[in-house]
C-alpha positions as MATLAB code, in Angstrom:
seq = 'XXXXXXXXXXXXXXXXXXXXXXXXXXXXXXXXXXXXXXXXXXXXXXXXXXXXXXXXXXXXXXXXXXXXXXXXXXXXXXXXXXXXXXXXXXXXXXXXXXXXXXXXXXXXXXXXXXXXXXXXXXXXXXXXXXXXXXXXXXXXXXXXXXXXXXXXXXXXXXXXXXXXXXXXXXXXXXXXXXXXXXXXXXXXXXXXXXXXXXXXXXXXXXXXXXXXXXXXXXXXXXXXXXXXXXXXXXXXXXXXXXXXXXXXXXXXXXXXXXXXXXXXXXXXXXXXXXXXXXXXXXXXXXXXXXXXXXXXXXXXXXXXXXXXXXXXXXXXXXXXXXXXXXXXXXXXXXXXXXXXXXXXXXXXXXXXXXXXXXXXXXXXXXXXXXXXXXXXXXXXXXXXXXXXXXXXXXXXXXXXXXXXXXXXXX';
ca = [
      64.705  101.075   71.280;
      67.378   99.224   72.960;
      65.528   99.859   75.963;
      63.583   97.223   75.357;
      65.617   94.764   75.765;
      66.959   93.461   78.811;
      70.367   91.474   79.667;
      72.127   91.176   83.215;
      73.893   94.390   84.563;
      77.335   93.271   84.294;
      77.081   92.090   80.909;
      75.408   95.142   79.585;
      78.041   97.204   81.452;
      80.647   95.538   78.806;
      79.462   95.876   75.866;
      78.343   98.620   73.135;
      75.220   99.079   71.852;
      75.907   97.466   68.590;
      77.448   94.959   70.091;
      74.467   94.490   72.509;
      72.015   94.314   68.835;
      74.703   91.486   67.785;
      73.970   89.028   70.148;
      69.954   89.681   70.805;
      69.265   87.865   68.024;
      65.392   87.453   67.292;
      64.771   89.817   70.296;
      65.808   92.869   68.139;
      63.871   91.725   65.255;
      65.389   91.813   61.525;
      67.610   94.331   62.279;
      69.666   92.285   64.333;
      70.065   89.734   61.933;
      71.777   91.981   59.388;
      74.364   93.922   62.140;
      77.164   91.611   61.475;
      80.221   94.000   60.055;
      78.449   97.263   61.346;
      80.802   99.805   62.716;
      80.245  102.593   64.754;
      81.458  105.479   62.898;
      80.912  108.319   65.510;
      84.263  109.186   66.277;
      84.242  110.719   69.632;
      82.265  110.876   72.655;
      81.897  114.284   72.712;
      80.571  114.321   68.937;
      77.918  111.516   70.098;
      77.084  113.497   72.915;
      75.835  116.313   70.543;
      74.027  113.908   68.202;
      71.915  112.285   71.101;
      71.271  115.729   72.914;
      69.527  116.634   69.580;
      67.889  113.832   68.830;
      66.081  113.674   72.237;
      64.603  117.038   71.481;
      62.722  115.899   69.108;
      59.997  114.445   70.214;
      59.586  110.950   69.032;
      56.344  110.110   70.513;
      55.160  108.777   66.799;
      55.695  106.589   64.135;
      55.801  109.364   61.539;
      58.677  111.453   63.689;
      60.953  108.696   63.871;
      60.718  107.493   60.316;
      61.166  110.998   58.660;
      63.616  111.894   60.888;
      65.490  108.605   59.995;
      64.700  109.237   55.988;
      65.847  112.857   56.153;
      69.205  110.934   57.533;
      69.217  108.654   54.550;
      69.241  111.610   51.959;
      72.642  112.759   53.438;
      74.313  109.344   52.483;
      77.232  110.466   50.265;
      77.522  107.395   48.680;
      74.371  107.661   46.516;
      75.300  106.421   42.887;
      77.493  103.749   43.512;
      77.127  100.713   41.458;
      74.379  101.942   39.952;
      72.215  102.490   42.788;
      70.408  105.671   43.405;
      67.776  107.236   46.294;
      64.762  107.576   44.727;
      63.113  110.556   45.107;
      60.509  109.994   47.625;
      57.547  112.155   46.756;
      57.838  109.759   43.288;
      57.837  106.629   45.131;
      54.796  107.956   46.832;
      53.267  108.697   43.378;
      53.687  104.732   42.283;
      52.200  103.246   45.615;
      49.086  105.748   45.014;
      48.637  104.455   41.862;
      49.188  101.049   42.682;
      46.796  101.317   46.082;
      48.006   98.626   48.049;
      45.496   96.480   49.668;
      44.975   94.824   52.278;
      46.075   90.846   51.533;
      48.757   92.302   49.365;
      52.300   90.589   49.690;
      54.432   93.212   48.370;
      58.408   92.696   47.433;
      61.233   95.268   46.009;
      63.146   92.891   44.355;
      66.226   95.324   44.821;
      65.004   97.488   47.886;
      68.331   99.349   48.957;
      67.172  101.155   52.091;
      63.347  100.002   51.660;
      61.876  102.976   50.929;
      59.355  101.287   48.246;
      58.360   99.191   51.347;
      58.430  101.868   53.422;
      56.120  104.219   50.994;
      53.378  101.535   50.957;
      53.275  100.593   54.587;
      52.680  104.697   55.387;
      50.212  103.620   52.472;
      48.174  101.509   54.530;
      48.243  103.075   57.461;
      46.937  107.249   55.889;
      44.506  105.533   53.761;
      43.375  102.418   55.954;
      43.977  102.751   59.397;
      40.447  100.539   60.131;
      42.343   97.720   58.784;
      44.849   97.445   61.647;
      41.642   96.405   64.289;
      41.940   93.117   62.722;
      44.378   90.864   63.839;
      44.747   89.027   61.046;
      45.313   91.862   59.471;
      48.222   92.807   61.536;
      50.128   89.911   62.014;
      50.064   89.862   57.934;
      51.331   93.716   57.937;
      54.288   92.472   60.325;
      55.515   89.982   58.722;
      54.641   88.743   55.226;
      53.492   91.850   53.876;
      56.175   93.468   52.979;
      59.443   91.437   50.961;
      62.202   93.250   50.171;
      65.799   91.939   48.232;
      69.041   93.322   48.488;
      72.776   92.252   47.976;
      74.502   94.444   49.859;
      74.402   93.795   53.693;
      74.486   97.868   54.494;
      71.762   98.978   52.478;
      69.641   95.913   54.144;
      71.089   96.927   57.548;
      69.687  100.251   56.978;
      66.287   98.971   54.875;
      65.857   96.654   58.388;
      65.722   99.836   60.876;
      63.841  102.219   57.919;
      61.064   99.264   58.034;
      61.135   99.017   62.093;
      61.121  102.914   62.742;
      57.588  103.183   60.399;
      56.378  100.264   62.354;
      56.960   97.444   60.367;
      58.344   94.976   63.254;
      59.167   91.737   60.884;
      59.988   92.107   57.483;
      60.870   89.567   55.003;
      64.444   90.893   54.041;
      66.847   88.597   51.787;
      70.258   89.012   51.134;
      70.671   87.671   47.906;
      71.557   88.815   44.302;
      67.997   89.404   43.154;
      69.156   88.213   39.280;
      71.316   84.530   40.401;
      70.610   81.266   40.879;
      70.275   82.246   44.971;
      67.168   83.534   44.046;
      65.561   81.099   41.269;
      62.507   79.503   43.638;
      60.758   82.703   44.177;
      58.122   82.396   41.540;
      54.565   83.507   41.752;
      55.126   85.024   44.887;
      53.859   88.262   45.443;
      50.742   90.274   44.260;
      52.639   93.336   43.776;
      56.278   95.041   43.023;
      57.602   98.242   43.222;
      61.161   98.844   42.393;
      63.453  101.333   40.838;
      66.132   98.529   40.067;
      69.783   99.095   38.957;
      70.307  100.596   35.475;
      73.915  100.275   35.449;
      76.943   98.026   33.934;
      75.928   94.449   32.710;
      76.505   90.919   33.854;
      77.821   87.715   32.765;
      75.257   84.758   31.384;
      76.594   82.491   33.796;
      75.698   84.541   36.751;
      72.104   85.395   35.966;
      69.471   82.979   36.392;
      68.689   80.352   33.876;
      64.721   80.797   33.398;
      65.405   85.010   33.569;
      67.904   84.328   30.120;
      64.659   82.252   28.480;
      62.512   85.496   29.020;
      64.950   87.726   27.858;
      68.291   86.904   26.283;
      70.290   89.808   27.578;
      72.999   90.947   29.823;
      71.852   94.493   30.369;
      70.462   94.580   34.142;
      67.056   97.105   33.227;
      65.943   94.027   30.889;
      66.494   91.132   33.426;
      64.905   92.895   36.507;
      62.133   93.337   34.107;
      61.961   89.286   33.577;
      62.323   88.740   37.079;
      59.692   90.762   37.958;
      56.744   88.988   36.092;
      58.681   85.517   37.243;
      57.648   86.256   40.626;
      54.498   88.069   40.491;
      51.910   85.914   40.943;
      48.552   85.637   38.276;
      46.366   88.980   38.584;
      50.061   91.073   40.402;
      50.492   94.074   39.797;
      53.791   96.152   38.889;
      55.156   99.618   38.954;
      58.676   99.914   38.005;
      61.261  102.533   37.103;
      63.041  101.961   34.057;
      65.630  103.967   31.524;
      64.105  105.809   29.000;
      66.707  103.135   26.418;
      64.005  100.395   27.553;
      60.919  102.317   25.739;
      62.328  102.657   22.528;
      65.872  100.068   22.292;
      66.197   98.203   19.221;
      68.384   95.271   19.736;
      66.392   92.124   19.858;
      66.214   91.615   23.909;
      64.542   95.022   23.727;
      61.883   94.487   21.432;
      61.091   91.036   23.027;
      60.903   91.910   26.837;
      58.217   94.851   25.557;
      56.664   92.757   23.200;
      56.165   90.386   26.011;
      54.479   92.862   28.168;
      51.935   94.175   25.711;
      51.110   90.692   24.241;
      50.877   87.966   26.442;
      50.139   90.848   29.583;
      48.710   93.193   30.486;
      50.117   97.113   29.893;
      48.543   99.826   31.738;
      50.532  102.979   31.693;
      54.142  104.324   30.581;
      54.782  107.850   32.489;
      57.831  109.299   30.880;
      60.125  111.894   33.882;
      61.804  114.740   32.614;
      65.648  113.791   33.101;
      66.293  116.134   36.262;
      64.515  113.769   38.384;
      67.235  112.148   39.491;
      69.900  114.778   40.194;
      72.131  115.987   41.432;
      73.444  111.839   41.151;
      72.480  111.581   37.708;
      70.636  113.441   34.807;
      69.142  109.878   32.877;
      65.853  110.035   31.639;
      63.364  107.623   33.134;
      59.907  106.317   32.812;
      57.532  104.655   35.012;
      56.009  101.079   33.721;
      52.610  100.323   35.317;
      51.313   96.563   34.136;
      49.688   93.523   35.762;
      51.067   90.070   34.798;
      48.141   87.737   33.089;
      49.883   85.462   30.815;
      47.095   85.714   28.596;
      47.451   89.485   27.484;
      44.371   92.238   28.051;
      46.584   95.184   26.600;
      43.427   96.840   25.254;
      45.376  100.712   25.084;
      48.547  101.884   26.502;
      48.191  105.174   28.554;
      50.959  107.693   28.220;
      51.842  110.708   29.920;
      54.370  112.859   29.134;
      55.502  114.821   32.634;
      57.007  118.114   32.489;
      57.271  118.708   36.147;
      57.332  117.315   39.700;
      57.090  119.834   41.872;
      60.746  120.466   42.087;
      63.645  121.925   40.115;
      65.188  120.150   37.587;
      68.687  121.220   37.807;
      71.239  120.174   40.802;
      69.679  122.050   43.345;
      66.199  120.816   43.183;
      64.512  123.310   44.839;
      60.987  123.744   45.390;
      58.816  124.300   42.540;
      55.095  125.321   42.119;
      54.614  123.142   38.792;
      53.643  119.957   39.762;
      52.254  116.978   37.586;
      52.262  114.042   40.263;
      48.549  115.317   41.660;
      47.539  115.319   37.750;
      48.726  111.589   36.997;
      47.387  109.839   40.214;
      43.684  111.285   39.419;
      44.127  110.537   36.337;
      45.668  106.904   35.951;
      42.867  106.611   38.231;
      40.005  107.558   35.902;
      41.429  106.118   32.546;
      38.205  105.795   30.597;
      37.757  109.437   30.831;
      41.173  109.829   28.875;
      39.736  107.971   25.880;
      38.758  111.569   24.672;
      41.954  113.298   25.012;
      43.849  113.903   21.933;
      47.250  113.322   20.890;
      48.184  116.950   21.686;
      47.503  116.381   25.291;
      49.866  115.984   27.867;
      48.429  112.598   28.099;
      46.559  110.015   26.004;
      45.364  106.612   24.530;
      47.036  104.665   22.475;
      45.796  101.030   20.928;
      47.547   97.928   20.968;
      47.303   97.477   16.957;
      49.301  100.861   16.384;
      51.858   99.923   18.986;
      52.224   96.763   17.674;
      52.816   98.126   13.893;
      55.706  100.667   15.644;
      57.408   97.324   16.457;
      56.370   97.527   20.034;
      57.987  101.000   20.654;
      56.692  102.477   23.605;
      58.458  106.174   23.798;
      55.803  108.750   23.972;
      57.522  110.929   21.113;
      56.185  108.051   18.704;
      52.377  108.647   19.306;
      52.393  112.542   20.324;
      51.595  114.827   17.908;
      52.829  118.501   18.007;
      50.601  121.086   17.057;
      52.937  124.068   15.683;
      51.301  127.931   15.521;
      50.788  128.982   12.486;
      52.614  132.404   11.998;
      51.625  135.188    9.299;
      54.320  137.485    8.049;
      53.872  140.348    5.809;
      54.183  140.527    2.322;
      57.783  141.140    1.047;
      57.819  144.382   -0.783;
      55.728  145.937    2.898;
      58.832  144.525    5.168;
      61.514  146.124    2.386;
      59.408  149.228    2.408;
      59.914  149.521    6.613;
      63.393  148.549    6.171;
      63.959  151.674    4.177;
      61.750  153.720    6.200;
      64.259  152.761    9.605;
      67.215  153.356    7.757;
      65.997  156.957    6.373;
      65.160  157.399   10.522;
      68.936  156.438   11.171;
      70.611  158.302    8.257;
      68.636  161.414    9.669;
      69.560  160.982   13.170;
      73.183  160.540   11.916;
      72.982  164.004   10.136;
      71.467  165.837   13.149;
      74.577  164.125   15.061;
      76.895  165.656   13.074;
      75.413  168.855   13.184;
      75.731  169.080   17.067;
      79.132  168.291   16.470;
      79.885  171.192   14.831;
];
């Protein structure tokens, strides 16, 4: 890419290519804007020799090569896990855009995007599902540059988010470098039409570092319950949401808990709560999650709550996370899709209805255990004095094979 660009001879001849992407400014789009602080950690020459020499034998002719060439990259970061922060698991992202179905005058934000791969997800979206759309222009000056919004306080992982975005052909994200939770943040309100996130479930924070109107939603200091807050603050009327949260958020019973649920069945609108077997996330951490799907209406519409309870996604759930052939992620998408038709499943299913009025009477508890009911096999024994009669028959059997021992003993 840095081909592209173009600088006089001598000047070029002085400086490195990073250095070259500090000072092109706009040029190099929203990379460049982030590159302040980046090192080059290739050691040697001889080292980057090797990397480039493999790199150009791939060919790169389209967007797809480049961008899964660059993700595959991104899953070898060893520093997955820290503060909280984890790579999530891309064939699940995919899973939550599906569902969402991005369209086409959707403004869509991560409110803590890490290396964008939300973003990412629902741009590759757009283009396997609508491709027609990009022969409007319109169309594709929106897809460049206000469709996609992602947060992020930490300048690498938006370094990184900036060239994921660029190599799957997004040329001009919206990328801020702010705490998503502070005051920095505070005027984006009713701003986007849909969110996807997998936001940080780790540690707390101070009152007086989170944003006032996020502490009038939900009085808390636990991170999983403000994201939530800060996520309907900035959808707009009619948005749409799909958001990773700890399994702690479903069924919690402090009072910030039962309010920032209570909130999203009552005065929105609830669509689906997909609870993940806890191996989904390792080998960086065994948590059990769920997946929240609702729209924001500030005037409810929680009619039922769909649940589904996933046993598998198509991978192992220990460390090694191998391939697997049981797979629910096909199952949910045409599913969630076709949600009247679940209105005559029963509560032994793997998924299911349930109405706002019982949810409401189980204090607003949303974990799937609550509403599931097990159906145990009934199991007939034999009468007692029948089992002590084969009891004696096996030890006559034993005594006599002890006796024949003996006897070939001498």
């Amino acid at each position: 890419m840095f081909a592209l660009f173009t600088q006089p001879q001598k000047d070029m001849d002085d400086l490195t290519a990073f250095e070259l992407m500090k000072q092109l400014g706009t040029k190099a789009g929203v990379f460049a804007q982030y590159m302040k602080g980046a090192t080059f950690m290739i050691p040697t020459p001889r080292l980057l020799d090797q990397v480039v020499e493999m790199i150009n034998a791939i060919s790169m002719d389209d967007r797809d090569t480049k961008g899964d060439l660059y993700e595959y990259l991104l899953s070898k970061i060893a520093t997955a896990g820290t503060n909280g922060q984890f790579r999530t698991p891309r064939h699940i992202i995919k899973m939550m855009v599906e569902m969402t179905q991005p369209t086409s005058d959707d403004t869509i934000c991560d409110p803590s995007c890490g290396t964008a791969g939300f973003l990412v997800a629902a741009s590759e979206y757009v283009h396997d599902h609508h491709a027609d759309w990009f022969n409007d222009q319109t169309f594709r000056d929106h897809y460049n540059s206000n469709m996609f919004t992602g947060i992020e306080f930490d300048s690498t992982m938006l370094r990184i988010g900036a060239m994921n975005l660029q190599l799957h052909g997004v040329d001009s994200p919206q990328l801020v470098g702010v705490d998503a939770l502070s005051e920095a943040n505070a005027e984006r309100r009713d701003a986007y039409s849909l969110i996807l996130a997998n936001p940080p479930f780790k540690g707390s924070l101070d009152y007086d570092s989170v944003e006032g109107s996020l502490l009038k939603t939900v009085k808390t200091k636990k991170t999983e319950l403000l994201f939530l807050g800060l996520m309907l603050r900035m959808l707009k009327i009619g948005g749409r949401c799909a958001v990773i949260i700890p399994d702690g958020v479903l069924f919690g019973s402090s009072n910030a808990h039962k309010k920032i649920r209570q909130t999203l069945i009552e005065d929105h609108k609830l669509e689906a709560v997909i609870s993940m077997p806890s191996g989904v996330f390792k080998p960086y951490a065994g948590v059990s999650t769920a997946v929240l799907l609702f729209t924001k209406t500030n005037n409810g519409g929680t009619d039922n709550v769909w649940f589904y309870d996933m046993q598998s996604d198509g991978y192992s759930l220990d460390d090694k996370r191998a391939p697997a052939k049981e797979d629910d992620i096909p199952d949910i998408v045409s599913r969630f899709k076709a949600l009247k038709k679940e209105a005559k499943r029963s509560r032994t299913d793997q998924s299911f209805l349930v109405p706002f009025d019982e949810i409401k009477d189980n204090d607003w508890d949303l974990s799937i255990n609550r509403y599931k009911e097990i159906v145990y096999e009934e199991v007939e024994y034999a009468p007692p004095a029948q089992i002590i009669a084969e009891i004696e028959a096996l030890d006559a059997e034993r005594a006599e094979a002890l006796r024949v021992l003996k006897g070939l003993l001498g």
